[in-house]
Backbone as a printed PyTorch tensor [residue, N CA C, xyz], in Angstrom:
tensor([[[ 28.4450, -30.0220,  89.5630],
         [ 27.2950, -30.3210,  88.7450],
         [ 27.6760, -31.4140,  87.7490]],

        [[ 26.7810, -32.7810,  87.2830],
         [ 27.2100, -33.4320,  86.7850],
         [ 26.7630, -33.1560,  85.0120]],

        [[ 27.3160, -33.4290,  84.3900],
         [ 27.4600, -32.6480,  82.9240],
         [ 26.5180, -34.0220,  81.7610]],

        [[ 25.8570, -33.6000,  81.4850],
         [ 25.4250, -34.8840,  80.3230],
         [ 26.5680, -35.1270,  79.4910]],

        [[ 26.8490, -36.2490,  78.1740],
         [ 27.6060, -37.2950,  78.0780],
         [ 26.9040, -37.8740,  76.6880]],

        [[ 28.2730, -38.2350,  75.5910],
         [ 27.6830, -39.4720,  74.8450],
         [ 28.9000, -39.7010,  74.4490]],

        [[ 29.4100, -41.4160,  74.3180],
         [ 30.4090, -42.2380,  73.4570],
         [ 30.1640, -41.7230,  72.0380]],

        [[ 31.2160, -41.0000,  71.6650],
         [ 31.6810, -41.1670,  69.8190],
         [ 32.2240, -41.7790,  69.8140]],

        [[ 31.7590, -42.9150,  68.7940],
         [ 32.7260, -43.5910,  68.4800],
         [ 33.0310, -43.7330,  66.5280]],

        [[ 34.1190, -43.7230,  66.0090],
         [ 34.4520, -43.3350,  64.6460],
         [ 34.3970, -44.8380,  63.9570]],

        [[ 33.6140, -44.7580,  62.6870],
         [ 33.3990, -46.0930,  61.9360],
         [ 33.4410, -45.5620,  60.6840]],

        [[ 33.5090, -46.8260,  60.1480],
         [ 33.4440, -46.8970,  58.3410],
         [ 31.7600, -47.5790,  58.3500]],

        [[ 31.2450, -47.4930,  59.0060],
         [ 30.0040, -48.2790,  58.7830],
         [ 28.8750, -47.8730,  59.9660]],

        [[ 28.8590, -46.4910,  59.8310],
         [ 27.6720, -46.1270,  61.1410],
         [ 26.8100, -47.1460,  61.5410]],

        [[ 25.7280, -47.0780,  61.0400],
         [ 24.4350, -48.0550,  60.4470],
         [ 24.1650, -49.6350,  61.4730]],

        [[ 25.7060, -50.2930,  60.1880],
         [ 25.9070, -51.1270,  60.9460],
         [ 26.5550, -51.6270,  62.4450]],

        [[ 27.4800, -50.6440,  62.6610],
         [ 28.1460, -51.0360,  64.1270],
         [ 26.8180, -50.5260,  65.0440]],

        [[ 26.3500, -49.4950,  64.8190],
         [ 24.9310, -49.4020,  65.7630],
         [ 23.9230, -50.7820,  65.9920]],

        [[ 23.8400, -51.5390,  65.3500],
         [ 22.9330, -52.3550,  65.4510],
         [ 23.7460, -53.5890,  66.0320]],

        [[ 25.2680, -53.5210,  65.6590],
         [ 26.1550, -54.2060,  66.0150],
         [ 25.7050, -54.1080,  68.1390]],

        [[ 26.1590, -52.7280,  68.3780],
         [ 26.0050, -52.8040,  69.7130],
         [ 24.9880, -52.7170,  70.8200]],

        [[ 23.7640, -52.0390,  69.8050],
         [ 22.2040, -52.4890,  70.0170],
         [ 22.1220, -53.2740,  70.8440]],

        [[ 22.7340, -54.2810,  69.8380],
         [ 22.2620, -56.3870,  70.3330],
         [ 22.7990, -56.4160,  71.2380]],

        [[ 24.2730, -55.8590,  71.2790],
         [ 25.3470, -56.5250,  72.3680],
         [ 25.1350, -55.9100,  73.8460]],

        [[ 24.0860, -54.5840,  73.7290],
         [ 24.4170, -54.0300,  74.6760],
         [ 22.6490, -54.2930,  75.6330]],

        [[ 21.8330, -54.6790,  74.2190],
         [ 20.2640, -54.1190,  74.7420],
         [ 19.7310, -53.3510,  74.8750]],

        [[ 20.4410, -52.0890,  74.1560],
         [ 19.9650, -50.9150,  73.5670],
         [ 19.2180, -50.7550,  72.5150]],

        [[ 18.8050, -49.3560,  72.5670],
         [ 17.6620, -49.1190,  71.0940],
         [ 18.8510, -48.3970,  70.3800]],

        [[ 18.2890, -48.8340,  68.9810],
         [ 18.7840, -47.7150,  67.9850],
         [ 17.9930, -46.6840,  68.1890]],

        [[ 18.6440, -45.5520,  67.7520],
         [ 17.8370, -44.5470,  67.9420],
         [ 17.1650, -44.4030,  66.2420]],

        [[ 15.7840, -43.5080,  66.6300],
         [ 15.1180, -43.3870,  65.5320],
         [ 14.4690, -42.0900,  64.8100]],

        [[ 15.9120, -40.9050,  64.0330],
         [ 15.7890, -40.0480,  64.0350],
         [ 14.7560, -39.7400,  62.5610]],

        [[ 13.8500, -40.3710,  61.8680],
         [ 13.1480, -40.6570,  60.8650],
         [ 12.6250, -38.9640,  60.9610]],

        [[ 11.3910, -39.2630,  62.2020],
         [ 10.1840, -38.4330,  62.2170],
         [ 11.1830, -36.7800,  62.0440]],

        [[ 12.3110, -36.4030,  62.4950],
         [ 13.0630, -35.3560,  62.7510],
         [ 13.4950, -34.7930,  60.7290]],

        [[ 13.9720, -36.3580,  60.5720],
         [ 14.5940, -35.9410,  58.7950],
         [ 13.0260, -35.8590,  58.5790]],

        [[ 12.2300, -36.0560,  58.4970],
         [ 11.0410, -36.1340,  57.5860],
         [ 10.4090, -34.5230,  57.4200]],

        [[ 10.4740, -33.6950,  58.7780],
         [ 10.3050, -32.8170,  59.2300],
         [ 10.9540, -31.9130,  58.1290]],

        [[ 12.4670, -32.0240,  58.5530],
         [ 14.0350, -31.5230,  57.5620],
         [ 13.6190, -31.1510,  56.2600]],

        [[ 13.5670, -32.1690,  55.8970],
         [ 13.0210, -32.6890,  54.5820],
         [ 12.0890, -31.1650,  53.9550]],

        [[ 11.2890, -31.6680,  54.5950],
         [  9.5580, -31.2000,  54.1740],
         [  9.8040, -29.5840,  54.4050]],

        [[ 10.5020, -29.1290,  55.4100],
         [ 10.4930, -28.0840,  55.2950],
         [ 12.2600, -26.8060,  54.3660]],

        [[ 12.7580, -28.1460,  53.7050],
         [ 13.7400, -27.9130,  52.7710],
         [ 14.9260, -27.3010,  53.5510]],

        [[ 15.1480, -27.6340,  54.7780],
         [ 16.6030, -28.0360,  55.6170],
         [ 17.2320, -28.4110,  55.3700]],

        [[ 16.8600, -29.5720,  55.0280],
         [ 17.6050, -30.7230,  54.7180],
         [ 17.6630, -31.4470,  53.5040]],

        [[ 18.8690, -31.5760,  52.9350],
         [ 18.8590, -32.4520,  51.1240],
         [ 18.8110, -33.7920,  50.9810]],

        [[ 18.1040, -34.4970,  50.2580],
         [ 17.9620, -35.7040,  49.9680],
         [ 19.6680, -36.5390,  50.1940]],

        [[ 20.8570, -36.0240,  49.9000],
         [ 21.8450, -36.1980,  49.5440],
         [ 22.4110, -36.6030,  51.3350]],

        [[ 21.9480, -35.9230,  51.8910],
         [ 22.2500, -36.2990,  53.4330],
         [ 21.6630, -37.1730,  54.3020]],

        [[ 20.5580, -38.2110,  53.6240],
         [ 19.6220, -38.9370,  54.2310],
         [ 20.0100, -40.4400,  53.3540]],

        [[ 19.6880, -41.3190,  54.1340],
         [ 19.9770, -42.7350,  53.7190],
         [ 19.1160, -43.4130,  54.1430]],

        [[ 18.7100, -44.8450,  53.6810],
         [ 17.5710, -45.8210,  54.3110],
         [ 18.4370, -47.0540,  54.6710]],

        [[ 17.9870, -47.0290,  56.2990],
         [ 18.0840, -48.3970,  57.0590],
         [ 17.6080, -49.1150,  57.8670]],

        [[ 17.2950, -49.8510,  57.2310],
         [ 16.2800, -50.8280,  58.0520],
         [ 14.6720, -50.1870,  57.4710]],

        [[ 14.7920, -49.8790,  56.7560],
         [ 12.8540, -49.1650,  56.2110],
         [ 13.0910, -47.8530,  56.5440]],

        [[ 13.9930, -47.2320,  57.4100],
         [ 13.8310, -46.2480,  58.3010],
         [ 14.3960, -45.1660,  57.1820]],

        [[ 14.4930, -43.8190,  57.3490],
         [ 15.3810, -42.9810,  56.9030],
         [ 15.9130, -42.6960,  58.2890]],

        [[ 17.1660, -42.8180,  57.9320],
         [ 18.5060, -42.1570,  58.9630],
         [ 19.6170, -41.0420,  57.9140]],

        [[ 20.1690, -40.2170,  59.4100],
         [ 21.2690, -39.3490,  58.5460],
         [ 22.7410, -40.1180,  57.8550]],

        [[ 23.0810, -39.6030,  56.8160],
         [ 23.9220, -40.2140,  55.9420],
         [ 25.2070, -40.4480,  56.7080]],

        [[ 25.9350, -42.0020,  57.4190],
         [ 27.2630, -41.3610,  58.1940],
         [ 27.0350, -41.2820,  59.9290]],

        [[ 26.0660, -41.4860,  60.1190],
         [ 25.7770, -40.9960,  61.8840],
         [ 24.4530, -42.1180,  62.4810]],

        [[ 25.1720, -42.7910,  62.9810],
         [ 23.8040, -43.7150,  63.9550],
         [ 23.9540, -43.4820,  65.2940]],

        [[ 22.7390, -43.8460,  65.7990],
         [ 23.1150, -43.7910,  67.8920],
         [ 22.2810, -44.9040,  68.2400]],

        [[ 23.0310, -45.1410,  69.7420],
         [ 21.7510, -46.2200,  69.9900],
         [ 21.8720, -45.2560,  71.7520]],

        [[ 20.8120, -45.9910,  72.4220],
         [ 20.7090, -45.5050,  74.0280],
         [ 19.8340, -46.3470,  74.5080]],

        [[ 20.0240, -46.4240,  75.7120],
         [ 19.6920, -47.7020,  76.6820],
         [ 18.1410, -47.3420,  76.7280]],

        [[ 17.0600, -48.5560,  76.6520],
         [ 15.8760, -48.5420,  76.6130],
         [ 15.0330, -47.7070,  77.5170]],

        [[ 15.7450, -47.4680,  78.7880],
         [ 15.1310, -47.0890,  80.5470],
         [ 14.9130, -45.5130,  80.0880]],

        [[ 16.3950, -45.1260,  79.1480],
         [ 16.4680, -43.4070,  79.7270],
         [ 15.4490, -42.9090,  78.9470]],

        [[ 15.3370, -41.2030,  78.9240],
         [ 14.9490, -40.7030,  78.7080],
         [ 15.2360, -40.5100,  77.0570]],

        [[ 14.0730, -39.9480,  76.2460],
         [ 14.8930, -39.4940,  74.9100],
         [ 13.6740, -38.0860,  74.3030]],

        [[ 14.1150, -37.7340,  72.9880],
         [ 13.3170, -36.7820,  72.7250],
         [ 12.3330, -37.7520,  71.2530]],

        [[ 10.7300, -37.5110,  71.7320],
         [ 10.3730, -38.6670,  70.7300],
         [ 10.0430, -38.0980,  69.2540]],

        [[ 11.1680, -36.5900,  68.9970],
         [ 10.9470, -35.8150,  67.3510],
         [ 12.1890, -36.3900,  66.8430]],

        [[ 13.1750, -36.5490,  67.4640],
         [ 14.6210, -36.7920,  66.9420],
         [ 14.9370, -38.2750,  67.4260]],

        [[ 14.4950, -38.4150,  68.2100],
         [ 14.8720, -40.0740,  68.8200],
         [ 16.5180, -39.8380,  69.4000]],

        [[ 16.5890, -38.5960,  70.0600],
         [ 18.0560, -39.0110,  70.7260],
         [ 18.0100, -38.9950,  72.2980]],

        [[ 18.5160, -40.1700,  72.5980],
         [ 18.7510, -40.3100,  74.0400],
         [ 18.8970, -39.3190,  74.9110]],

        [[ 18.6040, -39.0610,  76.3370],
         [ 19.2000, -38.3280,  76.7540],
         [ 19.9540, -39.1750,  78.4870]],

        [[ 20.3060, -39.5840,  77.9160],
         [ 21.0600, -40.7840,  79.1090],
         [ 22.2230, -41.4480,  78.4540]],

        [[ 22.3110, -42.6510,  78.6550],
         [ 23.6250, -43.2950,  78.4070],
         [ 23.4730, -43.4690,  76.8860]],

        [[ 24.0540, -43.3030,  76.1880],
         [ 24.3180, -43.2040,  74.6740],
         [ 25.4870, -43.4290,  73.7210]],

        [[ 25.4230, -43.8210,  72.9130],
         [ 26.9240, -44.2320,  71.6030],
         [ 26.2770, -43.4650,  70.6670]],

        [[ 27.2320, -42.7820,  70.0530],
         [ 27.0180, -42.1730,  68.7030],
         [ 28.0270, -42.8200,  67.5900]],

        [[ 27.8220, -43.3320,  66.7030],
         [ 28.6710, -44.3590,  65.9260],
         [ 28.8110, -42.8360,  64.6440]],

        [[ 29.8640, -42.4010,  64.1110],
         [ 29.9390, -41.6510,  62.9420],
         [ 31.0040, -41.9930,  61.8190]],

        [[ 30.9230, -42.0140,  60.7360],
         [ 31.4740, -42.5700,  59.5880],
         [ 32.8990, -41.4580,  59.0850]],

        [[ 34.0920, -41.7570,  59.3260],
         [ 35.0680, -41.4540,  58.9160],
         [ 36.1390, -41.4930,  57.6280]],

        [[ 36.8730, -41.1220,  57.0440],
         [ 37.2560, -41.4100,  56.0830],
         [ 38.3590, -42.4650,  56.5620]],

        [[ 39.2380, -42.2230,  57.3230],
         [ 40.8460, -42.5680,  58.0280],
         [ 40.1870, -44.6960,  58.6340]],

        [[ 40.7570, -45.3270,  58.1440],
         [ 41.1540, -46.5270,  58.9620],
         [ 41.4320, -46.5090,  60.4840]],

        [[ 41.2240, -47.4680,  61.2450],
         [ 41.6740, -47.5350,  62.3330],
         [ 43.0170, -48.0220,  62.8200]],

        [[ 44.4370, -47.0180,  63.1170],
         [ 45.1810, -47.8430,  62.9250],
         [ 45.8470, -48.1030,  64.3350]],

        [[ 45.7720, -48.0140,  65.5380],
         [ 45.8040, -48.1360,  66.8530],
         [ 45.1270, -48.8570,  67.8210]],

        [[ 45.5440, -49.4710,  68.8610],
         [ 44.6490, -49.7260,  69.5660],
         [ 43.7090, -48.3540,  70.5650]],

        [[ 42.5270, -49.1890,  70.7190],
         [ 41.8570, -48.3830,  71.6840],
         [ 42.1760, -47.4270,  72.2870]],

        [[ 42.0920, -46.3650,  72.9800],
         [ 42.5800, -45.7530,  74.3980],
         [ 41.1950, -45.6700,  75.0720]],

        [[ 40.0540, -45.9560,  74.7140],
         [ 39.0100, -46.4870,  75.2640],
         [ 38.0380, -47.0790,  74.8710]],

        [[ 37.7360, -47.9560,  76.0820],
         [ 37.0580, -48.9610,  75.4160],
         [ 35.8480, -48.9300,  76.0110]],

        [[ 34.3860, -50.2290,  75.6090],
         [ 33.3160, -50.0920,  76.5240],
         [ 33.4510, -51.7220,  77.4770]],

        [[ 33.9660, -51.8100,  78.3920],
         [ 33.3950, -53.3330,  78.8960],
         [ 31.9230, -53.9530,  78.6710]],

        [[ 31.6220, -55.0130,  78.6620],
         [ 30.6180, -55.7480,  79.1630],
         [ 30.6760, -56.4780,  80.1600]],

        [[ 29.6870, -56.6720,  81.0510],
         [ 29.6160, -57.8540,  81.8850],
         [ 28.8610, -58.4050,  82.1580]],

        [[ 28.8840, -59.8320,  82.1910],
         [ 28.0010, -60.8870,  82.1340],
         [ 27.0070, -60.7760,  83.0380]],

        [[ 26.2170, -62.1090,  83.4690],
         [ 25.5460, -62.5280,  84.6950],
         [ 26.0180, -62.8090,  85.3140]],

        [[ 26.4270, -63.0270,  86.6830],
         [ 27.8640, -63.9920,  87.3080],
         [ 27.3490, -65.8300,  87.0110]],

        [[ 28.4430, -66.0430,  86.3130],
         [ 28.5750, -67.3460,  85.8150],
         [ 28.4700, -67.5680,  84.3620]],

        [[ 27.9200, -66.3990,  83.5850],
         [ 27.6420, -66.0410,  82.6830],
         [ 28.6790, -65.7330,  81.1380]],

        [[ 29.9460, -65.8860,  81.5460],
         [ 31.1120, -65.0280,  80.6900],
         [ 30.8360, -66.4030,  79.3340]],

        [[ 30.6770, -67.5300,  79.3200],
         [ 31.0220, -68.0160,  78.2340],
         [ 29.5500, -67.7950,  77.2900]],

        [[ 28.1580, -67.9080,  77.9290],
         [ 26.9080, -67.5390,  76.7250],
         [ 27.4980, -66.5040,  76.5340]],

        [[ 27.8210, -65.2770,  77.3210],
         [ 27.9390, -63.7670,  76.4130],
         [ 29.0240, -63.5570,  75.4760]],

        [[ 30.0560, -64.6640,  75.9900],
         [ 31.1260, -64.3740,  74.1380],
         [ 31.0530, -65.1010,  73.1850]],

        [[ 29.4450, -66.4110,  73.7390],
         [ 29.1710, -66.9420,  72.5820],
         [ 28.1810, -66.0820,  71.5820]],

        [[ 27.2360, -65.5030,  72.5030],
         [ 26.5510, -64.3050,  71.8000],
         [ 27.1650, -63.3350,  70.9050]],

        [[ 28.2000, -62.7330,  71.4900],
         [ 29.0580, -61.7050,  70.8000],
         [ 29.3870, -62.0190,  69.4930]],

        [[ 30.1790, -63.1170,  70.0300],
         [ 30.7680, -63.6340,  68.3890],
         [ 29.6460, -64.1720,  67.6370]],

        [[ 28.2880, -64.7920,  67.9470],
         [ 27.3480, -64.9060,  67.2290],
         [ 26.5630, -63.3630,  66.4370]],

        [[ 27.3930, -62.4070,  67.0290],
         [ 26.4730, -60.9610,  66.4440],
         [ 28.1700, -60.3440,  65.2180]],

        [[ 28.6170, -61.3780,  65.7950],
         [ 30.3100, -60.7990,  64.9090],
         [ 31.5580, -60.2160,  65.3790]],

        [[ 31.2090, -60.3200,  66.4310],
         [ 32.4830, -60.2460,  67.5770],
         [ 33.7930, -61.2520,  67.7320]],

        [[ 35.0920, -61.1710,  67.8000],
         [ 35.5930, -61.9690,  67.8890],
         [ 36.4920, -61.4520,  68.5860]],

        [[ 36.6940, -62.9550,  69.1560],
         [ 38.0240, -62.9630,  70.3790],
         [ 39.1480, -62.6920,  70.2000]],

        [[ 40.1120, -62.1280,  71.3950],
         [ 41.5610, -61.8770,  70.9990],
         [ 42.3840, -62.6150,  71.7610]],

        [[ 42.0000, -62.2430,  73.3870],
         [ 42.6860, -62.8390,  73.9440],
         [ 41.6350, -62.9830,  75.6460]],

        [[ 42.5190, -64.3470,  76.1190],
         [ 41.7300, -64.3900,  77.4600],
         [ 42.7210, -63.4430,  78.7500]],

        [[ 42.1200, -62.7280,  79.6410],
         [ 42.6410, -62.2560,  80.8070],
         [ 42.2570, -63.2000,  81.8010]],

        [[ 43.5730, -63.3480,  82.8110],
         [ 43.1860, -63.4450,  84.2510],
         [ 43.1480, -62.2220,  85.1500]],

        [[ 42.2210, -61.8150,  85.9210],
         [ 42.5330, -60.6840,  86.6850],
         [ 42.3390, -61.0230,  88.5050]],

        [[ 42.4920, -62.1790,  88.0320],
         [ 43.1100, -62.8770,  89.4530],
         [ 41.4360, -63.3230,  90.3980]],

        [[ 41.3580, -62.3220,  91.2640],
         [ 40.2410, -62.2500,  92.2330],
         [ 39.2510, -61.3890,  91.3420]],

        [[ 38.8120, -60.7950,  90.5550],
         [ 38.2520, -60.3880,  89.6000],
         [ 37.5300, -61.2220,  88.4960]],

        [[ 38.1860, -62.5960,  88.5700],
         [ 38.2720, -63.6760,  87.6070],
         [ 38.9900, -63.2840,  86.2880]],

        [[ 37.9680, -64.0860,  85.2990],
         [ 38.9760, -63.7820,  84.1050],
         [ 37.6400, -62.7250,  82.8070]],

        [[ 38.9560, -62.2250,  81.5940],
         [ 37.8570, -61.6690,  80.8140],
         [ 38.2950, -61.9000,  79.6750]],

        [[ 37.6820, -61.2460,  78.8290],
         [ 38.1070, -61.8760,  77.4520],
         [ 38.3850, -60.2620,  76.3200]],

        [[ 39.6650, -60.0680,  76.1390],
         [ 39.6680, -59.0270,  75.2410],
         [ 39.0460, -59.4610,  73.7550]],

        [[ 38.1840, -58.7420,  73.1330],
         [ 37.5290, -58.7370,  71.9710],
         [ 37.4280, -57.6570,  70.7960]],

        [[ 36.8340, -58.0100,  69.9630],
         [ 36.8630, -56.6920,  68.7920],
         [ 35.2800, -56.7150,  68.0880]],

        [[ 35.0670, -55.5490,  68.1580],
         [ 33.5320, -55.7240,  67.2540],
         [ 33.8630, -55.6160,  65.7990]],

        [[ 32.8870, -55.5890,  65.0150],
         [ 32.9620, -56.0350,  63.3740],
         [ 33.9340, -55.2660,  62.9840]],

        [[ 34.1870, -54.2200,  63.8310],
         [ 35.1740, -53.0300,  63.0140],
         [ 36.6470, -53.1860,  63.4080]],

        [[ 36.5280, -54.1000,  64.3070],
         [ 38.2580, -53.8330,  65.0390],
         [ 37.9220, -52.7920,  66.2150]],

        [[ 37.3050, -52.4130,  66.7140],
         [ 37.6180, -51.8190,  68.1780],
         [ 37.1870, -52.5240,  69.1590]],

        [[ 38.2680, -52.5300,  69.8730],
         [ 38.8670, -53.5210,  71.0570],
         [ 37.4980, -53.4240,  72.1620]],

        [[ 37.0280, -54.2790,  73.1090],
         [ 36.1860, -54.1820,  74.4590],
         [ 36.7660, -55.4520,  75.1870]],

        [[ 36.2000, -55.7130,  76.4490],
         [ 36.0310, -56.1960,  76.9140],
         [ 34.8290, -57.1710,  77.7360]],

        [[ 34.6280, -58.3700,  77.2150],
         [ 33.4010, -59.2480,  78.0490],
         [ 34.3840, -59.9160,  79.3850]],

        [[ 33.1830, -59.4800,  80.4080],
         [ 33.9940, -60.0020,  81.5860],
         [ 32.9480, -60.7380,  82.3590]]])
């Protein structure tokens, strides 16, 4: 049986790396407003745990985004398909990756998409050859965690 699924990934900046990979990926943020408003109103939930971004209220520390196609729930706005959950940590990042998300282009495509990237704040590290595969480009999003555009 195949098991549902979501990327955590640990940030100093929920909020923003969500919107960070939004762009990069063509995903939605997710839009858990109508859910806190609910929270809220029925005294669940404390002002102290809610934050505003983008106009929106989101939870304090925790963003998601999920691919436009799937499915989601439209009280909470959480995906139920391919998904990132970005959550706010105290600890620095001090390692590389042990996983990462690739991207991949259009074929022919690799140099607009790491001009894009780095136009959203991405920057390059290093170029790969992977021979018959062609080549890719190791990268880092705003935060320092490593991907790959290929």
């Amino acid at each position: 049986m195949a098991l549902n699924w979501k990327l955590v990934i640990d940030t100093k900046n929920a909020p923003a790396l969500a919107d960070f990979w939004a762009a990069a990926l063509g995903y939605e943020v997710e839009d858990p407003s109508a859910l806190i408003e609910q929270l809220l109103s029925a005294g669940h939930l404390g002002e102290d745990a809610v934050v505003e971004h983008h106009d929106r209220k989101i939870f304090r520390g925790y963003a998601a985004i999920r691919h436009p196609d799937d499915p989601f729930d439209a009280t909470s706005g959480v995906g139920h398909g391919r998904r990132l959950l970005f959550q706010d940590v105290p600890e620095e990042k001090s390692v590389k990756n042990r996983l990462h998300v690739d991207i991949h282009s259009e074929p022919g495509g690799l140099d607009e998409l790491v001009t894009r990237l780095e136009g959203l704040g991405a920057t390059r590290v290093r170029e790969l050859d992977k021979g018959p595969a062609g080549h890719w480009w190791i990268m880092q999003d705003p935060e320092g965690n490593e991907f790959c555009a290929a």
